[in-house]
N, C-alpha and C positions, 0 to 999 in steps of 0.2 A: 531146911535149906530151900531157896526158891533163887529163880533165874533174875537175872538183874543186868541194866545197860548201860553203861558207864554212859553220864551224861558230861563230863571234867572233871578236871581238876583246879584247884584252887591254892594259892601261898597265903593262909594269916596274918595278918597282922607281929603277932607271934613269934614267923617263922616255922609252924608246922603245916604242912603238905594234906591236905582233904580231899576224898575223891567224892562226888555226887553220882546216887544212882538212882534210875529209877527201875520198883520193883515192876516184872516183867506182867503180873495179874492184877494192878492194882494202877493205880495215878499216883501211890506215895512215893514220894524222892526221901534217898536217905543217906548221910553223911558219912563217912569213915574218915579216921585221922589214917592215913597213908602210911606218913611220917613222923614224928614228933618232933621237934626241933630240940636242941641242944640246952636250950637258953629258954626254952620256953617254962614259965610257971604255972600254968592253967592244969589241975591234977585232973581236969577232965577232958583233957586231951590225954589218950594212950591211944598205941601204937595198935591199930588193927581191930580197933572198938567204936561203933557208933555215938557220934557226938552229938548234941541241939542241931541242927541245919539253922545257920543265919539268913534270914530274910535278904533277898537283893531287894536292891531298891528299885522300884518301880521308873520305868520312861517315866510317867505322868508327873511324877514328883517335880514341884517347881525346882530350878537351882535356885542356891544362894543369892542374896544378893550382894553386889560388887559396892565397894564404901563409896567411890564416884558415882552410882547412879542415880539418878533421880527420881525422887517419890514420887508417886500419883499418890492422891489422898479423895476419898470421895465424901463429898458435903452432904 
């Protein structure tokens, strides 16, 4: 067992409930399903068990782009 600091919580996709921690001697962040949701199919989601942690996406990451905008193209 080791100390850990609830860094949030998060809703799925899904609808199950994740809380992110990070451990207290370490830089690793580690997921827990909270909750499981009702309707949720994913069998690797259980209730009070560590899951993959989903990458956020990065600020840096361009957005999309919008079907009206217009292309630069470079020659």
């Amino acid at each position: 067992m080791s100390i850990v600091k609830l860094l949030g919580f998060e809703t799925l996709g899904c609808g199950c409930v994740v809380g992110h921690y990070r451990d207290a001697g370490t830089v690793r962040v580690v997921t827990y399903v909270e909750e499981k949701a009702t309707t949720c199919g994913e069998p690797s989601h259980r209730r009070n068990h560590a899951t993959v942690s989903r990458r956020r996406r990065s600020s840096t990451t361009p957005a999309p782009e919008s079907p009206g905008a217009p292309r630069v193209s470079a020659r």
